[in-house]
C-alpha positions as CSV (number, residue, x, y, z in Angstrom):
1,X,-53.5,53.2,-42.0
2,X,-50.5,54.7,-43.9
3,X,-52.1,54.4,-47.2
4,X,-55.4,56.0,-46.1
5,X,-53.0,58.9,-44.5
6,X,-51.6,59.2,-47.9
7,X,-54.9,59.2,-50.2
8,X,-55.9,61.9,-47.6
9,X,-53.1,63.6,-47.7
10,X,-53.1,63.8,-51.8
11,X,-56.9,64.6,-52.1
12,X,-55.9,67.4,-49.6
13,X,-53.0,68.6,-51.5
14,X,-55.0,68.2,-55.2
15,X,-57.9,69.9,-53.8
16,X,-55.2,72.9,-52.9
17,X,-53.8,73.1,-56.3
18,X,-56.7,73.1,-58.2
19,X,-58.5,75.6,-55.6
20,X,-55.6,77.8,-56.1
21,X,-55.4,78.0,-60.1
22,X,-59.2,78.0,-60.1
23,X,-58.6,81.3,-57.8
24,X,-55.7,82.9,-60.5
25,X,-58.0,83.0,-62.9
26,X,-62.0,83.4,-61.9
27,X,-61.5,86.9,-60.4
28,X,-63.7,87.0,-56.5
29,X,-67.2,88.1,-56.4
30,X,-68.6,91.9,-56.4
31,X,-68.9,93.1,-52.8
32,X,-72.0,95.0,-51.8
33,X,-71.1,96.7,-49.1
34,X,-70.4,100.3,-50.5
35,X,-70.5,102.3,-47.7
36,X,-69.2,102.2,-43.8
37,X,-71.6,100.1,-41.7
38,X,-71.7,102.5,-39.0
39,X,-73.6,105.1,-41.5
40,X,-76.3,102.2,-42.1
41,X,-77.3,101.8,-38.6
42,X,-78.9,104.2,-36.8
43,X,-76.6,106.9,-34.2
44,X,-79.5,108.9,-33.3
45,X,-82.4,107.7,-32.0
46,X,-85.8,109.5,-29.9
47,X,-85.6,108.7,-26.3
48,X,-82.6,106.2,-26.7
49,X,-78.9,106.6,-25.8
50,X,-76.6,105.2,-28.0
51,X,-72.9,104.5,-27.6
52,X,-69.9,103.1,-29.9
53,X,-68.1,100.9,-28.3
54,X,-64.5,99.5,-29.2
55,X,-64.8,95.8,-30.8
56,X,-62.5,94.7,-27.9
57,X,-65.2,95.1,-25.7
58,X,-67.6,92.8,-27.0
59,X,-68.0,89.4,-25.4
60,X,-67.0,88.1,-29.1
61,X,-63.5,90.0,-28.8
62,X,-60.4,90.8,-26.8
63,X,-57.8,93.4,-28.3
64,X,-56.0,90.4,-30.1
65,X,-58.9,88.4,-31.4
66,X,-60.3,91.8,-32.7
67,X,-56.6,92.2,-34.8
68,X,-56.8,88.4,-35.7
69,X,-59.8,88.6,-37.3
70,X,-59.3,90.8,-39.6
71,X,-62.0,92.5,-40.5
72,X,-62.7,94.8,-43.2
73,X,-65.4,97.0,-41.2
74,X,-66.7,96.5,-37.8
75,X,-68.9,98.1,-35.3
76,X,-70.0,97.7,-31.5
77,X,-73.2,99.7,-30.9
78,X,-75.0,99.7,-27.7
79,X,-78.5,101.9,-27.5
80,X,-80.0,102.1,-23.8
81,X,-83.5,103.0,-23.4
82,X,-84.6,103.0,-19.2
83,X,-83.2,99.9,-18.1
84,X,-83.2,98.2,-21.6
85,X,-80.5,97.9,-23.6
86,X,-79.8,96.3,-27.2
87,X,-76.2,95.5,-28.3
88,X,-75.5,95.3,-32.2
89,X,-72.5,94.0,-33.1
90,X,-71.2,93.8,-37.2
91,X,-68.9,92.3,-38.5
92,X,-67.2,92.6,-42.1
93,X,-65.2,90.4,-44.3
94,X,-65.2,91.8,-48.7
95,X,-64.8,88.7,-50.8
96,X,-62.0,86.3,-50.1
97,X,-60.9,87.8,-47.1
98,X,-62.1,85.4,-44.4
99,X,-62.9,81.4,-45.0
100,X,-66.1,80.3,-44.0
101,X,-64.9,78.3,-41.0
102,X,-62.9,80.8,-39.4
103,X,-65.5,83.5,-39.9
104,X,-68.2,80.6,-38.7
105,X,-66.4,80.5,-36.0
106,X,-67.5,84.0,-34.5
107,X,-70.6,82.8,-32.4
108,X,-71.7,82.9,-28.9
109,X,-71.6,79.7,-29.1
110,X,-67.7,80.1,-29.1
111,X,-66.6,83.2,-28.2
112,X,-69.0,83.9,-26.0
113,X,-68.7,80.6,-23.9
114,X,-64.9,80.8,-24.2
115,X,-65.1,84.5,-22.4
116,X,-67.1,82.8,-19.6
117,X,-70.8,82.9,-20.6
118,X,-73.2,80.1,-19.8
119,X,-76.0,78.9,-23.0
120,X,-79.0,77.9,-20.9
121,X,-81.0,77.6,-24.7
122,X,-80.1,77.3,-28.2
123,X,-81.9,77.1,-31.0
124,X,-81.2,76.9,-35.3
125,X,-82.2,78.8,-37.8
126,X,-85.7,80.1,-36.0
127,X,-87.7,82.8,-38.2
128,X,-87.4,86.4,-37.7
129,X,-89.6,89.6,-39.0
130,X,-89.8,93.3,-38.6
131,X,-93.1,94.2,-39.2
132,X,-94.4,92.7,-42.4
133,X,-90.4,92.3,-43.4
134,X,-89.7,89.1,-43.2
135,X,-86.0,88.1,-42.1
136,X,-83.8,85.3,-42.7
137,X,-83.8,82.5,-40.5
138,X,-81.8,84.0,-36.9
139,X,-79.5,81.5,-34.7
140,X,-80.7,82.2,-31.6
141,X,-79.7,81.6,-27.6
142,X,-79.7,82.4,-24.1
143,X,-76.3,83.2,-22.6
144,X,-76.2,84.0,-19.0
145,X,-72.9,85.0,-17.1
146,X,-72.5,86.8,-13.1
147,X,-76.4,86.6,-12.7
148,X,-77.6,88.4,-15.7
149,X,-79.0,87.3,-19.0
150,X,-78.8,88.2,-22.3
151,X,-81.3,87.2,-25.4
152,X,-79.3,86.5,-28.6
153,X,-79.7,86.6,-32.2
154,X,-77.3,86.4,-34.8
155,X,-77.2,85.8,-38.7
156,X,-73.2,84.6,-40.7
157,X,-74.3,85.7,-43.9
158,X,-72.0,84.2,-46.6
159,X,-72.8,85.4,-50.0
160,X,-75.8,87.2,-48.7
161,X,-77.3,84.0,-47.7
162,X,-77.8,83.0,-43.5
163,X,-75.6,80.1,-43.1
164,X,-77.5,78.2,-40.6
165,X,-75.4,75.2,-38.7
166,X,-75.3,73.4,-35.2
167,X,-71.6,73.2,-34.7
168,X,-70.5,69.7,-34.5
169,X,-66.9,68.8,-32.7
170,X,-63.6,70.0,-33.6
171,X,-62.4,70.6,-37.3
172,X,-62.3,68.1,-40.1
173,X,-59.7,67.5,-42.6
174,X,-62.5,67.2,-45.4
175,X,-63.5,70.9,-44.7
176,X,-61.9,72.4,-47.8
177,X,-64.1,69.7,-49.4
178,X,-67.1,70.1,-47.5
179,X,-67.5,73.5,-47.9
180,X,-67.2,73.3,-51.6
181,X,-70.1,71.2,-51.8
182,X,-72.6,73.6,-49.7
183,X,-70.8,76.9,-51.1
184,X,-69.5,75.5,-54.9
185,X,-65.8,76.4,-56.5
186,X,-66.2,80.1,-55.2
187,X,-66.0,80.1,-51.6
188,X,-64.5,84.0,-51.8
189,X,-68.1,85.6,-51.0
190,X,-68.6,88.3,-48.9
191,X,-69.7,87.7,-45.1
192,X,-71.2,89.6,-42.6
193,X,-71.6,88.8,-38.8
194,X,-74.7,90.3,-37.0
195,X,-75.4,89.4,-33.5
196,X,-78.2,91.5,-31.6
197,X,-78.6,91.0,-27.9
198,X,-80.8,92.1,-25.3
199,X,-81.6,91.9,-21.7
200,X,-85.4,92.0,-23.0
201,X,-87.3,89.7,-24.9
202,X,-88.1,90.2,-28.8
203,X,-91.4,90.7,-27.9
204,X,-90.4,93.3,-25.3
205,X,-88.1,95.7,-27.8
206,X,-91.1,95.3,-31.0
207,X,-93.4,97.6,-28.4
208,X,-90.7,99.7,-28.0
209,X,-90.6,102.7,-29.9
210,X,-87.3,102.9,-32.2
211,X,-86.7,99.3,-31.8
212,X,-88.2,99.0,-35.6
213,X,-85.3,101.2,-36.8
214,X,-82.7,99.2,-35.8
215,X,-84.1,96.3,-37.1
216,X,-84.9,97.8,-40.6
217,X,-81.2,99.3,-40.9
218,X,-80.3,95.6,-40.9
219,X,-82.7,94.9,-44.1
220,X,-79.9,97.3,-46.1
221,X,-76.8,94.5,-45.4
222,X,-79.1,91.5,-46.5
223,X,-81.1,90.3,-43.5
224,X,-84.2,91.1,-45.0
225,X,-85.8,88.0,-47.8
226,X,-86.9,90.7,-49.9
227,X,-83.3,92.4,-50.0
228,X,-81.8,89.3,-50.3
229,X,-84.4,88.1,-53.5
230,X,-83.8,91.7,-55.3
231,X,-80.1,90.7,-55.4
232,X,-80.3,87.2,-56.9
């Protein structure tokens, strides 16, 4: 057992040291993000009411997660329409910022149930369009909490590409390893996190005037295939 503890242990610490010179000299991606993301999405909209709320606010957040995370631009924007009401919540990290697990990390499926939410449905990497644009595959689940239910969709882009994943018990001590074989010797892209949620269904909000907006300010930070193919 001692032995295997020790091959582990020196894979570990190699793998460090040869991440970190590779790191000194390839310089970190390009980011694409050039301007803030609360000019992208839309603060005016016909007939809807639309709010800015603090990241703290957000089932995802409390004052200290929000300052743990560390993120390079954020925003919490909650449009009302009658009794409807869509919450979009973006999250930021430039190149090397954030690892992937810890970013990964930043679900409903976490943060969400750890704040007291119930999933009552789940379901991985489900396809998603707005109009004829087609999306990249959405994570997507039910979260109910005091009675009331919300319909969730959310996208962890890494490099621009949905990072689609059923989270699978606690951390493992190959994950520096792991993580080069889905991502390569790079993993310093950019990520976003984009969660959309809604007491209504999908179906409900397409027939709702404005609802198409929203969806196609998202196309502009990589949602969309077509955005994503243009900048391959």
């Amino acid at each position: 057992m001692k032995k295997i503890l020790f091959i582990v242990g020196f894979i570990t610490l190699a793998s460090a040291i040869g991440l970190r010179g590779y790191f000194t000299i390839v310089p970190p991606p390009e980011a694409t993000l050039h301007q803030q993301i609360a000019e992208i999405v839309p603060s005016e909209l016909s007939g809807w009411k639309i709010n800015d709320l603090d990241m703290a606010e957000s089932p995802e957040s409390s004052a200290r997660i929000s300052e743990f995370l560390n993120f390079d631009d954020a925003l919490f924007r909650v449009f009302e329409k009658g009794d409807a009401f869509v919450g979009l919540y973006i999250a930021y990290w430039s190149p090397g910022k954030a690892s992937y697990r810890w970013a990964g990390a930043h679900t409903p499926d976490t943060c969400w149930v750890q704040n007291g939410w119930t999933c009552t449905d789940r379901e991985y990497s489900v396809p998603f369009q707005n109009g004829d644009t087609e999306f990249q595959p959405a994570e997507f689940g039910v979260y109910e909490k005091n009675g009331t239910a919300q319909n969730v969709y959310f996208w962890h882009l890494v490099g621009g590409t949905a990072f689609g994943y059923k989270q699978q018990g606690g951390h493992n001590i190959f994950g520096a390893l792991i993580d080069i074989k889905e991502h390569g010797l790079d993993l310093r892209q950019e990520q976003f996190f984009i969660r959309l949620s809604s007491n209504r269904s999908l179906e409900q909000l397409k027939k709702t005037a404005g609802f198409e907006e929203i969806l196609a300010s998202l196309s502009e930070l990589g949602l969309s295939e077509s955005e994503q193919s243009s900048a391959l």
